[in-house]
C-alpha positions in Angstrom: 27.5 -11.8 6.8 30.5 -11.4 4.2 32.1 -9.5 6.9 29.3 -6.8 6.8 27.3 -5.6 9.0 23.1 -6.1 9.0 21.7 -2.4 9.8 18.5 -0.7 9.3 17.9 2.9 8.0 20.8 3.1 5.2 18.9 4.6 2.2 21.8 5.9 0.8 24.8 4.0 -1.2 27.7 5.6 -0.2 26.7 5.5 3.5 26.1 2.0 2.8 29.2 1.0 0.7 31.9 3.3 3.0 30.1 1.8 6.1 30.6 -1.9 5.3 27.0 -2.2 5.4 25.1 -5.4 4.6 24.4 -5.2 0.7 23.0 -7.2 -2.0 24.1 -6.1 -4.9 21.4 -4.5 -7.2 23.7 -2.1 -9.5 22.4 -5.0 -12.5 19.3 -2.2 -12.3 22.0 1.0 -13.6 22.9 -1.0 -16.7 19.3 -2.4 -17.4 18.1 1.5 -17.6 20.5 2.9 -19.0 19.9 0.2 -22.1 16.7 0.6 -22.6 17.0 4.5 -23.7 14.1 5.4 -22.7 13.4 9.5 -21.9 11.5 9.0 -19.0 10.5 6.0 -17.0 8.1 5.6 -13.7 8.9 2.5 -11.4 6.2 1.4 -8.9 7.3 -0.6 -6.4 5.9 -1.0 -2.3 7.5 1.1 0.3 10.2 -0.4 1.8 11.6 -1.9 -1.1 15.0 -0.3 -1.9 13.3 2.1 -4.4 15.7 4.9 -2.5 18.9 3.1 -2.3 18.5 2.0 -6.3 18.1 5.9 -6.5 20.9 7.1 -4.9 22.8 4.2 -6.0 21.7 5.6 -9.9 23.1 9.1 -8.3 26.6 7.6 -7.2 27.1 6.4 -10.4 26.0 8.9 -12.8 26.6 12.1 -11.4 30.3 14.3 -11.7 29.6 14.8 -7.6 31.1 10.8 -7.6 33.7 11.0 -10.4 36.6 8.8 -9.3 34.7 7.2 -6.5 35.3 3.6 -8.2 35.6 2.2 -5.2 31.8 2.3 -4.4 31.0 0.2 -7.3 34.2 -2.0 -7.3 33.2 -5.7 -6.9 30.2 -4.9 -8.0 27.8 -6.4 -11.5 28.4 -2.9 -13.2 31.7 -2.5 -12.6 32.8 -6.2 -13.9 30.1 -5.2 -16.6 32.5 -6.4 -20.1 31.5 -6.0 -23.6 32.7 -8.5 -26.5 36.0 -6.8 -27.1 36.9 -6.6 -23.5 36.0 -3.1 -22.3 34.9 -2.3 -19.4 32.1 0.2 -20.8 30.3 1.2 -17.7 33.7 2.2 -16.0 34.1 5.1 -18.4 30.3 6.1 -17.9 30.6 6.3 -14.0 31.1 10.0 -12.9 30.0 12.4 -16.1 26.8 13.4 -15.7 25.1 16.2 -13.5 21.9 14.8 -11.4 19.7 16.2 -9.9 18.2 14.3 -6.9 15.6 15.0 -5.3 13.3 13.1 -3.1 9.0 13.9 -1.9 9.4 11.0 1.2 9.3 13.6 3.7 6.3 15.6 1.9 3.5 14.4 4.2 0.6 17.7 5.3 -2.7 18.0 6.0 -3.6 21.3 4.1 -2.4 22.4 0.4 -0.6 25.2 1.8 1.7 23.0 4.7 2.4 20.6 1.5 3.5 23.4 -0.9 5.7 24.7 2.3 7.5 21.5 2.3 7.9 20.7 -1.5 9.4 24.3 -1.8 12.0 23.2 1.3 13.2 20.5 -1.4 13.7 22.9 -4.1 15.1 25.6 -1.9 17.7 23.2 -0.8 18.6 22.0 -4.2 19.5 25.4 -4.5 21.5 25.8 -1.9 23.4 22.8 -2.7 24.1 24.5 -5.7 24.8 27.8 -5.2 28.5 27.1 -6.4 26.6 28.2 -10.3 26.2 31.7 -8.8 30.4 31.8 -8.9 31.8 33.3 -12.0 29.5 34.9 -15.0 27.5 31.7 -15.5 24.2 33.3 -14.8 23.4 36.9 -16.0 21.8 39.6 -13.9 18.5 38.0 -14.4 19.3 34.4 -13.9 21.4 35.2 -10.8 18.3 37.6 -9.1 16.0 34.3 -10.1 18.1 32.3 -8.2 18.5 34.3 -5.2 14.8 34.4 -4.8 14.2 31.1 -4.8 13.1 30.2 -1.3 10.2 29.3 0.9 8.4 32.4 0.1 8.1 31.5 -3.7 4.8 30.7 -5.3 3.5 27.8 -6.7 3.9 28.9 -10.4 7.6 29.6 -9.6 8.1 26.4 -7.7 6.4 24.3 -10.6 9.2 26.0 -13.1 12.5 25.9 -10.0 13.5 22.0 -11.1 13.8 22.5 -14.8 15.6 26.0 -14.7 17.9 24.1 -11.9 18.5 21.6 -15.0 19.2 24.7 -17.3 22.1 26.1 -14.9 23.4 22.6 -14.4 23.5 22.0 -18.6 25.1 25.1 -19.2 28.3 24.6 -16.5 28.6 21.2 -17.2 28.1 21.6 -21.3 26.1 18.2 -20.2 22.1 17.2 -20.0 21.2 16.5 -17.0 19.8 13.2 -15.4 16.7 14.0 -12.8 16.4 11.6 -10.2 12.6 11.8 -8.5 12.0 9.5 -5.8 8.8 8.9 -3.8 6.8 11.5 -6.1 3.3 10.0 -4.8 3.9 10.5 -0.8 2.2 14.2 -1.3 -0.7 12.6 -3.3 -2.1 10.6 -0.5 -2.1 12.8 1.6 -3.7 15.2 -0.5 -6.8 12.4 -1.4 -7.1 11.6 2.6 -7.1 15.7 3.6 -9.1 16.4 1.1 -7.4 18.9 -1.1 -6.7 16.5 -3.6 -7.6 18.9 -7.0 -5.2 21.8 -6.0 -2.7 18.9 -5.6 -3.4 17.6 -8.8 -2.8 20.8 -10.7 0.0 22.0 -9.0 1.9 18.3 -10.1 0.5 18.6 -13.5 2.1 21.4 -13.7 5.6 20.5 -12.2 5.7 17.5 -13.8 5.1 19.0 -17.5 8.1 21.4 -16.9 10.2 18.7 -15.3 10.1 15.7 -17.7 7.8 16.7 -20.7 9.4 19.9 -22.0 12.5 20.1 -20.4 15.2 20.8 -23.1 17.9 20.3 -20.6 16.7 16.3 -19.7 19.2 13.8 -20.3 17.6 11.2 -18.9 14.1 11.3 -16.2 13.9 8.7 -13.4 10.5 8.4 -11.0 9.8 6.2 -8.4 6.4 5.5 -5.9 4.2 3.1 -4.5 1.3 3.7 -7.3 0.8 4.7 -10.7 -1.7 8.3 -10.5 -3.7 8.2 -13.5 -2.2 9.7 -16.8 -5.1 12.1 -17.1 -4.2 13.5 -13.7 -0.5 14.7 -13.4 1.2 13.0 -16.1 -1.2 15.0 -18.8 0.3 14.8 -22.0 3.7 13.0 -20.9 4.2 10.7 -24.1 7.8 10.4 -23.2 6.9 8.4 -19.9 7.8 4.6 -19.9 5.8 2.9 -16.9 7.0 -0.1 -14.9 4.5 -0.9 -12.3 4.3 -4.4 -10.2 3.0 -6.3 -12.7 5.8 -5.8 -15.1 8.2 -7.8 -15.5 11.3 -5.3 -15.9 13.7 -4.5 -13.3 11.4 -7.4 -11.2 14.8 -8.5 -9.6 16.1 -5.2 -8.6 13.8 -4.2 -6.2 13.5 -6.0 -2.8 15.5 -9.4 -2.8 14.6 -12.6 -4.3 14.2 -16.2 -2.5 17.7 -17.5 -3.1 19.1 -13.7 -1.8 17.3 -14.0 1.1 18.6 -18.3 2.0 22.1 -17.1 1.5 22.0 -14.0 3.5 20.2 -16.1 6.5 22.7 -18.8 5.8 25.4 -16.4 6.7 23.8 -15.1 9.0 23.8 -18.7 11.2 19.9 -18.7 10.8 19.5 -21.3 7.8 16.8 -23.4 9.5 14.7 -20.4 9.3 14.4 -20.3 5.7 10.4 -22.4 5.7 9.2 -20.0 8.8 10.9 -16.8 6.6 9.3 -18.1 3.6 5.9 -18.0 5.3 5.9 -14.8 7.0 7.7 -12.7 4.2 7.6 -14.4 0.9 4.5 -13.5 -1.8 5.5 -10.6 -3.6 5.4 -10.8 -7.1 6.5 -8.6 -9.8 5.8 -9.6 -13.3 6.7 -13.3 -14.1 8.8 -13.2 -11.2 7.3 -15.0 -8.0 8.9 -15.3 -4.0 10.3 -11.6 -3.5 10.8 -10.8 -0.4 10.5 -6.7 1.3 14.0 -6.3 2.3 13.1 -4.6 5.8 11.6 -7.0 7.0 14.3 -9.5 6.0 17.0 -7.3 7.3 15.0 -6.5 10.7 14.8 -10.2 11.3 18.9 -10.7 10.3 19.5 -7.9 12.8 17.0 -9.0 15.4 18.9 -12.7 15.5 15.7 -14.4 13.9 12.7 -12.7 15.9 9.4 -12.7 13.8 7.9 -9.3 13.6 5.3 -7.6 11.4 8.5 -5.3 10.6 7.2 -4.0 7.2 3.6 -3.4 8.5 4.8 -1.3 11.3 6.7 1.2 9.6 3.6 3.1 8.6 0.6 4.1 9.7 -0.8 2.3 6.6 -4.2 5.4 7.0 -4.8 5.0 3.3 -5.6 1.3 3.6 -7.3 1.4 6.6 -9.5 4.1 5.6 -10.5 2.2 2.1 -10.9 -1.1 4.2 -13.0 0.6 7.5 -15.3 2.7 5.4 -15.5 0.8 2.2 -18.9 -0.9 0.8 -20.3 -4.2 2.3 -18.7 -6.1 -0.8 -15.2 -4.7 0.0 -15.8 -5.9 3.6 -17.2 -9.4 2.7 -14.2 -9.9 0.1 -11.9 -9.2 3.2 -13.9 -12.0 5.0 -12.7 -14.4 2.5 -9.2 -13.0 2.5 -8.9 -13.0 6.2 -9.6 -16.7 5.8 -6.9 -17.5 3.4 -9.4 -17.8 0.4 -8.5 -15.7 -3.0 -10.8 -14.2 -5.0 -10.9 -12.3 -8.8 -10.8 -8.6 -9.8 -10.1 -6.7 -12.6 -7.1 -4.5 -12.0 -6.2 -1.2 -13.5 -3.0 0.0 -12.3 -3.8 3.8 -13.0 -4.7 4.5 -10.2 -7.6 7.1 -9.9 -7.7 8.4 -6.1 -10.9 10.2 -7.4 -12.6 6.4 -7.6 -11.5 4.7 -4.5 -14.6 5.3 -2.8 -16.7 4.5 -5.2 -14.9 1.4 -6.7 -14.3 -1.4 -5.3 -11.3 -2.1 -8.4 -9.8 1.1 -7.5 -9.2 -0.2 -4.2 -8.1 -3.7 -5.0 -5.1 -1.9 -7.3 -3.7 0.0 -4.8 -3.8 -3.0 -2.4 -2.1 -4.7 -5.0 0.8 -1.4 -5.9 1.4 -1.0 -2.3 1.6 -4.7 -1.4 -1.2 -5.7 0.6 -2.3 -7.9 -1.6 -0.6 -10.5 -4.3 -1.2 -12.3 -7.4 -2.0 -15.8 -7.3 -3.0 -16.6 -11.2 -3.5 -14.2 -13.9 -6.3 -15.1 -17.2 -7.4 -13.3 -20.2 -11.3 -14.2 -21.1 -11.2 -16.4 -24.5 -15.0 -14.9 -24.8 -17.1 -13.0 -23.2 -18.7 -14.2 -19.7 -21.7 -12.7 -18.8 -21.5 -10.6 -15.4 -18.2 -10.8 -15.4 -16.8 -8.8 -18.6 -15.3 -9.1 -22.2 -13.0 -11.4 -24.5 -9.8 -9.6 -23.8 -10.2 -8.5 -20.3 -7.8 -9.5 -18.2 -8.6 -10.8 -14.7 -6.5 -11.4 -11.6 -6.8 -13.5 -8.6 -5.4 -11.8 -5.5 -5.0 -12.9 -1.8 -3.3 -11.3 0.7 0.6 -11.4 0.5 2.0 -13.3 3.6 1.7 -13.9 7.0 3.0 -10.8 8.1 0.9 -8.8 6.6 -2.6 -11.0 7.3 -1.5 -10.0 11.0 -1.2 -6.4 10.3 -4.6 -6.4 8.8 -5.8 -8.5 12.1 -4.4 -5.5 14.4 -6.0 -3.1 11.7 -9.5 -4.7 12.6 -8.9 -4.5 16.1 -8.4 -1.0 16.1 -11.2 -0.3 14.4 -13.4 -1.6 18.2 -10.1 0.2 19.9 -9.6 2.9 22.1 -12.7 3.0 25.0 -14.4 -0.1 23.5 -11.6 -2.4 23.2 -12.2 -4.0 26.5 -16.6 -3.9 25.7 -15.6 -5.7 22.4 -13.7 -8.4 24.5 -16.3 -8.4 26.6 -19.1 -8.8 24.3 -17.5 -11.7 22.8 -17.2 -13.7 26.5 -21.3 -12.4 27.0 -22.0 -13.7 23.3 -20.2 -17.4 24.3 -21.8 -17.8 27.8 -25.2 -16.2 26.9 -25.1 -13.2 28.6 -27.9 -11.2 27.0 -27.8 -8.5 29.4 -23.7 -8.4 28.6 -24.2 -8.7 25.2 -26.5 -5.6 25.1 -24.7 -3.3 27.4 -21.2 -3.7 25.5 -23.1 -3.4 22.3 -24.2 -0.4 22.6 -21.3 0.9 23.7 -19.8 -0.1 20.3 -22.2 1.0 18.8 -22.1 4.2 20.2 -18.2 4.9 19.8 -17.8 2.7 16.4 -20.6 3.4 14.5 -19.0 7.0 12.8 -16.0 4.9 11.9 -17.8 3.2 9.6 -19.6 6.0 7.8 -18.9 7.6 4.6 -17.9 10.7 4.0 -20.9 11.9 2.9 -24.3 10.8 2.1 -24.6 7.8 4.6 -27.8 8.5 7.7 -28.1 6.9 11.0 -29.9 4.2 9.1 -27.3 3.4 6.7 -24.3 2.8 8.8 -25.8 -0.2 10.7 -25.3 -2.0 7.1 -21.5 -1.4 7.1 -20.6 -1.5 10.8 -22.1 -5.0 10.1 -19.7 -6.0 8.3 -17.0 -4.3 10.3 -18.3 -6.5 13.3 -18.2 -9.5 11.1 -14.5 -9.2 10.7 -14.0 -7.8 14.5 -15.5 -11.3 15.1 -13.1 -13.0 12.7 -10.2 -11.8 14.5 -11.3 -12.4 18.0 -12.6 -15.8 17.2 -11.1 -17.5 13.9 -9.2 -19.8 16.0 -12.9 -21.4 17.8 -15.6 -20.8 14.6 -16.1 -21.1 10.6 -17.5 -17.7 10.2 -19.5 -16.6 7.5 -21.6 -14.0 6.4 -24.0 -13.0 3.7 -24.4 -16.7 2.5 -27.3 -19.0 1.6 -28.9 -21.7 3.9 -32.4 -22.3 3.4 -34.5 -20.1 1.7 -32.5 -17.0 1.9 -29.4 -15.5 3.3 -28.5 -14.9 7.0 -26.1 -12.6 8.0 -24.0 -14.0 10.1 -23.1 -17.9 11.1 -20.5 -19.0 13.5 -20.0 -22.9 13.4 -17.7 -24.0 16.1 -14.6 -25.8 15.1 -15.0 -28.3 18.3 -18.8 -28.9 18.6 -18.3 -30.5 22.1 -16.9 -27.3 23.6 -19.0 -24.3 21.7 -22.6 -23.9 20.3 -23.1 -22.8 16.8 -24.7 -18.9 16.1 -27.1 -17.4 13.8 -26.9 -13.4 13.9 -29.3 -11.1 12.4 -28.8 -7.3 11.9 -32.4 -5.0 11.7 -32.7 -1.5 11.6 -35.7 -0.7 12.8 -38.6 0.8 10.8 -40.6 2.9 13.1 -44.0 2.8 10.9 -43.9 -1.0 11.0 -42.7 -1.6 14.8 -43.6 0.4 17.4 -40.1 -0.5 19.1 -37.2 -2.3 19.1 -38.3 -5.4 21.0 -40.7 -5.9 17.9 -37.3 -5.4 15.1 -35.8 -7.8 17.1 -39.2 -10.3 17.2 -39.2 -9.6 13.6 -35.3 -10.9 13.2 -36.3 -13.9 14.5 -39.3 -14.5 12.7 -37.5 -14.0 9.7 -34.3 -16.7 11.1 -37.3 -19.0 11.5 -39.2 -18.6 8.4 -36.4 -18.4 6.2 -34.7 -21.4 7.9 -31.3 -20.0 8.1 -30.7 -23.1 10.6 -30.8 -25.8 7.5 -26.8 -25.6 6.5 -25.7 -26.1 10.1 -28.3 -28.9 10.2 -27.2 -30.4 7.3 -23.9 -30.1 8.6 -24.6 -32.5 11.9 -25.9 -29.8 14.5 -29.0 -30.4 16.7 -31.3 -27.6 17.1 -30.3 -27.5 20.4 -27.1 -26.8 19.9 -27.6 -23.5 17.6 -28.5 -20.2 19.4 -30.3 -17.1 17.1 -29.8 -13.7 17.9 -31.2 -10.8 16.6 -29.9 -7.2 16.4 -32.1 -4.4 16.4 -30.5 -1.2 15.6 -32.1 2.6 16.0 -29.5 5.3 15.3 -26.8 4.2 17.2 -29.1 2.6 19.6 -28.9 -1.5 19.5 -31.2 -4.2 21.1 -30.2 -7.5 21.1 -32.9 -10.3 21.5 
């Protein structure tokens, strides 16, 4: 490939660039910053898509570490970068800045305290990499103590305060402002909202990020990258100074991850250019701004080095908790909107892209956006109301269609369900199925209940949900277990009208000559109307019958005989099926 060499794991430019590594060139991004002059600026972008590369690519070229190192950038946009009268502008600019480069990717705890451990290990080794300023009579008697003491011990009042005097030293021997380089500053927040200690987080960041990039009189220029956009009134209190380019934006949309016509040439020259429709399938579907068919460059490279092998690359390199978590444990709406997703169908939300970590439970919005910012889901068409549409919201409001991205990721949410019924039950969920399609009642009520039994806790909220309520949103989990296992035989829907109500589960068979179609009702049983279980599920019938839940498959071309009704009767996490 232009004589370099595919690789994975380069995250750094002059490891890349000395190495001969694969690279498309992306420096375009140093000279579309550094124009638009502005203090401070947060870019949002999925993982995985060259947000730590463009940083350290933004270090090679900025800071006095690199001065004289032309021959990174040579060949290059930047570096053939010419103004009117001929100059070569950016060439003088390379080199003559101190930066400070620092990077929260490896932040990841379960408690406050382990995450405060590891964000002081960053500073303490910016430090260290420093400790040339302690030479000389830079630093006073003061200053130098300060310095010395900066370690793993320090508090987090001193820790919150260690980047900005770092920034002060760095001014004062380079009689130059400094340029501070934070990449992946959300890493610590997610694991702060799924551990729980999500408010101490909070105000430690406020905090750092005040003294960092609000009144720091040693700033040159501030550069932040993530996956998501934290909510201004969280850690970016009072920041006026901050300039935010999230997914929807269309700035810098072609310097992260690599467009459609980067991706044909480098498969092209890679001898794999009748792979580009298959590619385009699996990987293609990001968006950012205006600017459709981006493609995650590690799973583009993975395929390159893997000699055209098709992989859920992206998916796998995380444990995607976060998104499983909102998904498994979400409302019944969140799980019926992933029905239709699952399916291929799209479907409308209203976005905010600040995300409030505080609201994902209770929102199913909040969780749409950060499927959106982290890349699980895409957008498909974008409107602003003309007027005002009643249950939906106000002239102004602007309203998103999203669907999932690509094929790759529709499979990583496929494996996501499956673990869900993993573990001991994966084997009673397969079974379950094969007793539901040959009419096994006796199987179908012995591997339920061992679901039931192990699953039913997954599916609970964190607080405030009984025995009684989590039958309503394992449901739903089951629906989509059932989606997974069997999209390839049945239509399957849930929650939809037919006759004179709605059923809650309908599998029509895609060949009617092989499979009979299913009606499935859930019960929880109400002990001071039915003396047992045998009577909720009597009562599921009744209420298949009476509400005629049978009339769309009917209407449809099925004979009675060929429908079989079921109904669940649940008890705790005890389940009869009739």
């Amino acid at each position: 490939m232009n004589e370099n060499r595919a690789g994975l794991g380069y995250q750094y430019f002059e490891e890349v660039r000395t190495n001969h590594i694969f690279y498309i060139d992306k420096t375009d991004f140093i000279r579309e910053w550094w124009e638009g002059a502005n203090k401070v600026t947060l870019i949002t972008r999925p993982r995985r898509f060259g947000k730590t590369l463009n940083m350290s690519m933004t270090e090679c070229f900025f800071s006095t570490k690199y001065a004289g190192r032309s021959d990174l950038f040579e060949g290059l946009s930047i570096w053939e970068e010419q103004s009117p009268d001929g100059e070569y502008p950016y060439r003088k600019l390379q080199g003559t800045f101190p930066v400070i480069f620092l990077s929260f990717a490896n932040v990841k705890a379960t408690t406050y305290k382990e995450m405060l451990f590891k964000i002081t290990e960053v500073i303490t080794d910016l430090y260290n990499k420093n400790d040339y300023l302690l030479e000389g009579n830079l630093l006073n008697e003061r200053e130098q103590k300060y310095f010395q003491e900066i370690g793993l011990r320090m508090n987090s009042e001193i820790a919150a305060g260690a980047i900005r005097s770092m920034a002060g030293f760095m001014q004062r021997y380079y009689n130059q402002k400094v340029i501070i380089i934070l990449d992946e500053y959300d890493t610590p927040m997610q694991d702060a909202w799924i551990s729980g200690y999500w408010e101490e987080t909070v105000s430690f960041f406020s905090g750092l990020f005040n003294s960092t990039f609000k009144t720091n009189e040693y700033l040159e220029r501030g550069l932040i990258t993530g996956i998501t956009r934290v909510s201004k009134e969280s850690i970016f209190t009072g920041m006026n100074n901050l300039n935010v380019i999230t997914t929807t934006s269309s700035k810098y949309a072609a310097s992260f991850g690599f467009t459609e016509k980067e991706v044909f040439t480098a498969l092209e020259d890679a001898g794999l250019g009748d792979q580009k429709e298959k590619v385009k399938r699996w990987y293609d579907g990001f968006t950012f701004g205006t600017c459709t068919d981006i493609y995650n460059p590690w799973s583009i490279v993975s395929f390159i080095n893997e000699n055209g092998k098709y992989d859920t690359y992206w998916s796998n390199t995380s444990g995607n908790g976060l998104v499983n978590q909102l998904i498994q444990k979400g409302t019944p709406d969140i799980k019926q909107t992933m029905e239709d997703l699952l399916q291929g169908k799209g479907f409308e939300a209203e976005i905010d892209e600040k995300i409030v970590f505080d609201q994902l439970n209770g929102s199913a919005d909040a969780v749409w956006s950060l499927l959106l910012a982290t890349g699980y889901l895409k957008v498909l068409n974008v409107r602003t109301l003309d007027e005002d549409e009643e249950g939906i919201g106000e002239e102004g409001d602007v309203w998103y269609t999203l669907a999932i991205t690509n094929f790759e990721v529709r499979r990583m949410f496929r494996k996501m369900v499956k673990g869900w019924f993993g573990g001991n039950a994966e084997m009673s969920y397969n079974n379950f199925i094969k007793s539901l399609l040959s009419n096994d009642v006796d199987g179908m009520n012995e591997f339920m209940n061992k679901i039931a039994l192990y699953s039913f806790s997954s599916f609970d909220t964190t607080k405030g949900v009984s025995d009684d309520d989590a039958p309503e949103r394992f449901y739903h989990g089951f629906v989509l277990g059932l989606m997974v296992e069997l999209a390839a035989r049945f239509e399957i829907t849930s929650n939809r009208e037919s006759g004179f109500g709605r059923y809650d589960i309908m599998l029509a068979p895609k060949n009617r000559e092989k499979d009979y179609a299913y009606i499935i009702e859930f019960k929880v049983h109400k002990p001071l109307r039915e003396k047992d279980l045998a009577q909720t599920v009597a009562n599921a019938h009744t209420q298949i019958e009476e509400k005629q839940y049978e009339a769309k498959l009917i209407s449809s071309g099925f004979s009675p005989a060929q429908i079989r009704k079921y109904g669940f009767a649940f008890k705790g996490k005890e389940c009869l099926i009739g």
